[in-house]
N, C-alpha and C positions, 0 to 999 in steps of 0.2 A: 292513718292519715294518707290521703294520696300522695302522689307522687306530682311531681312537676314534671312539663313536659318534656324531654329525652332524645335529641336528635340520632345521638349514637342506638339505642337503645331502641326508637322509632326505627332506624334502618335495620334491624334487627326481626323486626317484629311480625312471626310467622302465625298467627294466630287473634283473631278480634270477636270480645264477646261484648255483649251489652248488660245491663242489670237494669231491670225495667224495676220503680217502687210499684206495692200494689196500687196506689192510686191510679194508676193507667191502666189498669188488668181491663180495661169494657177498651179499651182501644183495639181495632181492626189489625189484622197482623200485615196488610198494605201499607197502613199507616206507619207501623212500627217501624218496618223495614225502609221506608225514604226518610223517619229520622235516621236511622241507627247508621244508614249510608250517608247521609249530610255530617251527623258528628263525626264519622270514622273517617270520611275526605279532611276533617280539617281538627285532628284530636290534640293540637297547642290553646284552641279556643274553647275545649271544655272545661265543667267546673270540675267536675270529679275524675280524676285521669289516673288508672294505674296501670303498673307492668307488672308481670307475675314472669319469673324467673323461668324456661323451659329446658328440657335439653338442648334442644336445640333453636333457643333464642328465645326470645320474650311473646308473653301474650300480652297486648293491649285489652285493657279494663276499662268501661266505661260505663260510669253511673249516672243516666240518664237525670238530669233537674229542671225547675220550673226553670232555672235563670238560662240555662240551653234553650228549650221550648220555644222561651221569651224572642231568645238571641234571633231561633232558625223560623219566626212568624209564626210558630205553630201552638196548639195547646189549647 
């Protein structure tokens, strides 16, 4: 289950990945990269949001969804 968003744990956060489903695998890697930047500027308004524990601080998780897509006009 994800996580909720995390301000302590957001200020923390030395690492950001995305998890694309293969339903987007024909998407341009342009395209990919001005989502993945829209959701990661603003990761309290995604739907699927985790932290992964590092040594040295948390990585942000983000599971890319239609309802993001919807939110960011794109898709």
């Amino acid at each position: 289950m994800p996580n909720a968003f995390d301000p302590y744990r957001e200020a923390l956060v030395v690492e950001a990945h995305t998890i694309w489903p293969a339903e987007y695998d024909d998407w341009s890697s342009t395209d990919r990269e001005r989502v993945e930047a829209a959701l990661h500027a603003t990761p309290a308004d995604t739907a699927e949001l985790d932290y992964t524990r590092q040594y040295s601080g948390f990585a942000r998780v983000i599971t890319v969804t239609a309802a993001d897509l919807e939110r960011l006009g794109v898709g």
